[in-house]
C-alpha positions in Angstrom: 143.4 -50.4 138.9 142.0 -53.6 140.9 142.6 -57.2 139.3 140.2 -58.7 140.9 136.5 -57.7 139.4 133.5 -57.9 142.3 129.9 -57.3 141.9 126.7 -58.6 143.4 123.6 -60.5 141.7 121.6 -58.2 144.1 122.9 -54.9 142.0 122.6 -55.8 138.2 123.8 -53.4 135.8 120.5 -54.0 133.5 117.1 -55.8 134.8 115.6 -57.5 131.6 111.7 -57.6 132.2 110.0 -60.4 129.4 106.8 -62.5 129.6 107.1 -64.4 132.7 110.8 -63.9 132.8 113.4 -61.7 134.8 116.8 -61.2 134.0 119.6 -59.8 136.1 122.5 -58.9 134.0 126.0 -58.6 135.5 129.0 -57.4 133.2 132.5 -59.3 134.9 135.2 -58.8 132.9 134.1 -59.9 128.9 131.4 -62.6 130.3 127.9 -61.7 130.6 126.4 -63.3 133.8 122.9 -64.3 134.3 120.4 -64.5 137.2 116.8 -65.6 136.1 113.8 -66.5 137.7 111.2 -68.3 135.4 107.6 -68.0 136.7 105.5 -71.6 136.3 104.0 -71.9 133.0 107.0 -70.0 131.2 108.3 -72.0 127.6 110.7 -70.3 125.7 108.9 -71.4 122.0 105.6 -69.7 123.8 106.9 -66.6 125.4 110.2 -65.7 123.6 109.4 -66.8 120.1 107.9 -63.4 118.6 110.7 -61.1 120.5 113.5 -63.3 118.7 111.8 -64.2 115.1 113.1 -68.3 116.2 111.4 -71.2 116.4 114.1 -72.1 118.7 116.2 -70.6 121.5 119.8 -70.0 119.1 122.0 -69.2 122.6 124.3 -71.6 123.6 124.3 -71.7 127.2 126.1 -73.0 129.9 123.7 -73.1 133.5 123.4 -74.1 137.0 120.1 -74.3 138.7 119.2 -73.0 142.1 115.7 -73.9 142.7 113.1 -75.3 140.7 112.6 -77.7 137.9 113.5 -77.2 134.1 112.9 -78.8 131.3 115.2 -78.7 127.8 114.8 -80.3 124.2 117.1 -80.3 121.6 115.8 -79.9 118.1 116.6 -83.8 117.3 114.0 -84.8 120.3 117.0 -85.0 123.0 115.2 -84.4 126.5 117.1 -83.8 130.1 114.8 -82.6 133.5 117.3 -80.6 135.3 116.8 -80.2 139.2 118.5 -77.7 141.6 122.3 -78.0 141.5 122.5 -79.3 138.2 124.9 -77.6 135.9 123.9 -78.4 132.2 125.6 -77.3 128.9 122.9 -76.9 126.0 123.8 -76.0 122.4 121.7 -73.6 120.5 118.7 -74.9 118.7 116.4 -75.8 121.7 112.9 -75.4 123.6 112.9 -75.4 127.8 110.1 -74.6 130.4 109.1 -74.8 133.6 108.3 -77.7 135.2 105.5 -77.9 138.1 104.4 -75.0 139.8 107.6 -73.8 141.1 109.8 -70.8 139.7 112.8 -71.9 138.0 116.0 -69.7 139.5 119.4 -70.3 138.1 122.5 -68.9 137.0 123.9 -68.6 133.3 127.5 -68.1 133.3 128.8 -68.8 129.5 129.1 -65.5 128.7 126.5 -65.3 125.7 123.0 -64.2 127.9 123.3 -60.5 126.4 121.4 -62.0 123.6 118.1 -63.0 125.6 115.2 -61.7 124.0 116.6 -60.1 121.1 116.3 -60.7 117.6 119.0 -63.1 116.3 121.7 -61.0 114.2 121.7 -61.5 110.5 124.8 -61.7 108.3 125.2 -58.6 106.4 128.1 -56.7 104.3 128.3 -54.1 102.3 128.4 -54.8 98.6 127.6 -52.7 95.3 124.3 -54.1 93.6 123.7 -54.3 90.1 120.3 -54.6 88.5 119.3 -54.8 84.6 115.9 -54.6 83.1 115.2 -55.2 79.5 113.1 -51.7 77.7 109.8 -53.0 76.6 110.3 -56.5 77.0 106.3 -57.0 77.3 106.0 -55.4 74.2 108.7 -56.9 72.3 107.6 -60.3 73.2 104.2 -59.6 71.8 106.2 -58.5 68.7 108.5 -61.5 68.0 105.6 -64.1 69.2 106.8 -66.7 72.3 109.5 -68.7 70.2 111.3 -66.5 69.0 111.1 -64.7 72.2 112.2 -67.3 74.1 115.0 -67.8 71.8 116.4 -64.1 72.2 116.1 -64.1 75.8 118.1 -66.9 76.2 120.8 -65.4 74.2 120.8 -62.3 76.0 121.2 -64.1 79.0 123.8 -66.2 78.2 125.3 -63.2 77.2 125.1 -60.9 80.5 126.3 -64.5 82.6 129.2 -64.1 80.4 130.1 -60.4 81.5 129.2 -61.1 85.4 131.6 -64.2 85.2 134.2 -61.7 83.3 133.9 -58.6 86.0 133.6 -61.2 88.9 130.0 -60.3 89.5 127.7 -62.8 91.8 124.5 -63.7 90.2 121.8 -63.1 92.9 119.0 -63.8 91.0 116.8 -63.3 87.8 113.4 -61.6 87.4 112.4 -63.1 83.9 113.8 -60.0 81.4 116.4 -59.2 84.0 119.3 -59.5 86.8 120.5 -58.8 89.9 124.2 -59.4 90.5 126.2 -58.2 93.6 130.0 -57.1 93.2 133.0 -56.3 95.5 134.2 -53.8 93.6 132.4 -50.4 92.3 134.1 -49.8 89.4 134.2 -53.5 88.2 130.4 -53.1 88.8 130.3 -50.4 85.8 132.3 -51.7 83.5 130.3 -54.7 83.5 127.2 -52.4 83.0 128.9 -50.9 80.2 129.9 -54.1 78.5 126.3 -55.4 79.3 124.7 -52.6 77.6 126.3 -52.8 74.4 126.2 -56.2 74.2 122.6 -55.8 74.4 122.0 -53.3 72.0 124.2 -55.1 69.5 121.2 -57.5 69.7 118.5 -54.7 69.6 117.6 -55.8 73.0 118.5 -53.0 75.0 118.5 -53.0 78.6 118.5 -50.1 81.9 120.8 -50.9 84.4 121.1 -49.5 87.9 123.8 -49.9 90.1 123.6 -49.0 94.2 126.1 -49.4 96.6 124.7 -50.1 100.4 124.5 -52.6 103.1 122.1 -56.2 102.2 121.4 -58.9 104.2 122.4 -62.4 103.2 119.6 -64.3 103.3 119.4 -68.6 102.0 119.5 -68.3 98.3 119.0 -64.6 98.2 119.8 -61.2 99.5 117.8 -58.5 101.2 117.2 -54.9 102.8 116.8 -51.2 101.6 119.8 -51.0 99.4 117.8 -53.3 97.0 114.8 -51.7 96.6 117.0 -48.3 96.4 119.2 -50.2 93.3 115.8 -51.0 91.5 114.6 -47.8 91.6 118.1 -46.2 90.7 117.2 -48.2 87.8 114.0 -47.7 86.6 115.2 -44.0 86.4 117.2 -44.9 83.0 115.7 -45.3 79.8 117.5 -47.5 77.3 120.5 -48.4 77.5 121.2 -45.8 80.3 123.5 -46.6 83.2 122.2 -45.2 86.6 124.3 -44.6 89.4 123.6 -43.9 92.9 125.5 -41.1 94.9 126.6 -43.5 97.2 128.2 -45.3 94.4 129.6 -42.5 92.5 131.0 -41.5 95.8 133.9 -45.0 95.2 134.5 -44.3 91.8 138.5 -43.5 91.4 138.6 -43.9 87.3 139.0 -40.5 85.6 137.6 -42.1 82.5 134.2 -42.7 83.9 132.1 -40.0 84.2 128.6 -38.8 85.1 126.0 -36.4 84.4 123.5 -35.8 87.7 119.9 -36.3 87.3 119.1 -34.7 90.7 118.6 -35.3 93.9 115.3 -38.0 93.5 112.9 -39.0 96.2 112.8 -42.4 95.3 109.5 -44.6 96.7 110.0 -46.3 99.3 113.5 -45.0 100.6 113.6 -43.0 103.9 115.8 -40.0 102.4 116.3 -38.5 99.1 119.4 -39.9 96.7 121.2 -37.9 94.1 121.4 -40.0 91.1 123.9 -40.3 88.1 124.0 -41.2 84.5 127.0 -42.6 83.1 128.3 -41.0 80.3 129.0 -42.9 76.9 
C-alpha cells in the first residue's frame, strides 16, 4: 500500500455544478481539496443562500487564489480584497464575490469544502417525548368561569413541573392546558406519566398523555421534526387519563411491571408510515 497519496485537479472525484460556480472535489487522505472557478457576478448571499438555508456562508475556509479578484466580509463589517497568490484564512459567518469581470480560480485546502452547497447540518438526538393535554379544558373553563380557571391551571401546573423535575424530564414547552417535556430515559418517561395522571385526577382535572420515542431536532428554545407531531397524535388517541405509547417506545421498555394493551396499528395524520400504538395499563 503506497504512503504517498497522488491525484490530479484535472481528474476530480466529484464535479459540483452551482449557479455560477464549479467545484472540483479531490479526496487526499481525510482533507477535502478544492478547485473553483467563480464566473463574474457570482456572491455567495445571492447564489448560494437558498441551497444552504444561511444568510451567511458557515464553512470555515482556508484559500489561495490563482487568478482573479475576490472579495470577503465578515459578519462584523471586516472587509479584505484578495488578489492572485493570496492565501487568506476566513472563519465562518461571511459573504464573498467576485470582483470585476474576471473569474475567480483558487484553491481551498482546509479540509471542510465537502460542505459547499449543502444545507448546514442541524443538531439532533434521539430522545423520548412526552406530551399532556388536559380532557375538556375549553369546556371546563367555561364551567368554573376565568378566575377560578386560572387558579386551577396554575395548580395543575405547578404540579406536573414537580413530577418532570422528580423523573428528570426537560420542559420543552407549554401549549396553554398542556406540556411537552423530553426525557433520556423511556421508562422514567412513564412513570412520570403515571404520577402526572393521578395527580391530575386527584384534582378532577384529568389529563391524556402521549409518549413517542424518535429522533428531534434541537432548535433555539425549542425542538422539532416528525417524532413530535407523531407524540401529539400518539396522544390525542387517549381519552382521560389514558397513557399512550408508541411502538417505538414500547419497544425500550425493560420493567415487567408496566404493561400495555395495543390499540392497533394507527395511521396517524401526517406520519409517512403506520404506528402500532399502546395503552398503559393501571
Amino acid at each position: 500500500m503506497p504512503r504517498i497519496e497522488r491525484k490530479s485537479l484535472d481528474q476530480p472525484d466529484e464535479v459540483r455544478e452551482l449557479p455560477l460556480l464549479r467545484a472540483n472535489l479531490l479526496q487526499v487522505g481525510s482533507l477535502k481539496i478544492g478547485h473553483g472557478t467563480l464566473q463574474p457576478g457570482w456572491r455567495w448571499s445571492t447564489h448560494m443562500r437558498s441551497a444552504t438555508d444561511e444568510a451567511l456562508c458557515q464553512i470555515h475556509h482556508l484559500q489561495l487564489v490563482l487568478s482573479g479578484r475576490f472579495a470577503v466580509q465578515l459578519d462584523d463589517g471586516e472587509y479584505a480584497e484578495l488578489e492572485p497568490n493570496d492565501v487568506f484564512d476566513v472563519p465562518p459567518g461571511h459573504d464573498a464575490w467576485v470582483i470585476g469581470d474576471e473569474p475567480v480560480v483558487l484553491i481551498d485546502f482546509l479540509g471542510n469544502i465537502e460542505q459547499l452547497g449543502r444545507p448546514a447540518s442541524r443538531d439532533r438526538m434521539v430522545t423520548t417525548l412526552l406530551m399532556t393535554d388536559i380532557v375538556d379544558s375549553t369546556a371546563t373553563a367555561s364551567r368554573l368561569g376565568e378566575t377560578a380557571w386560572k387558579q386551577l391551571l396554575g395548580e395543575h401546573n405547578r404540579l406536573v413541573r414537580m413530577r418532570l423535575e422528580r423523573y428528570l424530564g426537560q420542559e420543552v414547552n407549554t401549549t396553554g392546558d398542556g406540556f411537552l417535556a423530553m426525557f433520556a430515559s423511556t421508562e422514567a418517561a412513564i412513570h412520570c406519566a403515571e404520577s402526572i395522571r393521578d395527580a391530575t385526577a386527584g384534582m378532577e382535572l384529568p389529563v391524556r398523555i402521549g409518549i413517542h420515542t424518535g429522533e428531534v431536532e434541537l432548535l433555539p428554545g425549542d425542538i422539532g421534526g416528525v417524532a413530535v407531531h407523531a407524540a401529539a397524535r400518539v396522544m390525542s388517541l387517549g381519552g382521560a387519563s389514558e397513557i399512550m405509547v408508541s411502538s417505538a417506545t414500547r419497544g425500550l421498555v425493560a420493567d415487567p411491571e408496566l404493561q400495555f394493551v395495543s390499540r392497533g396499528v394507527q395511521q396517524l395524520k401526517g406520519l409517512p408510515t403506520p404506528l402500532e400504538v399502546f395503552a398503559l395499563v393501571e
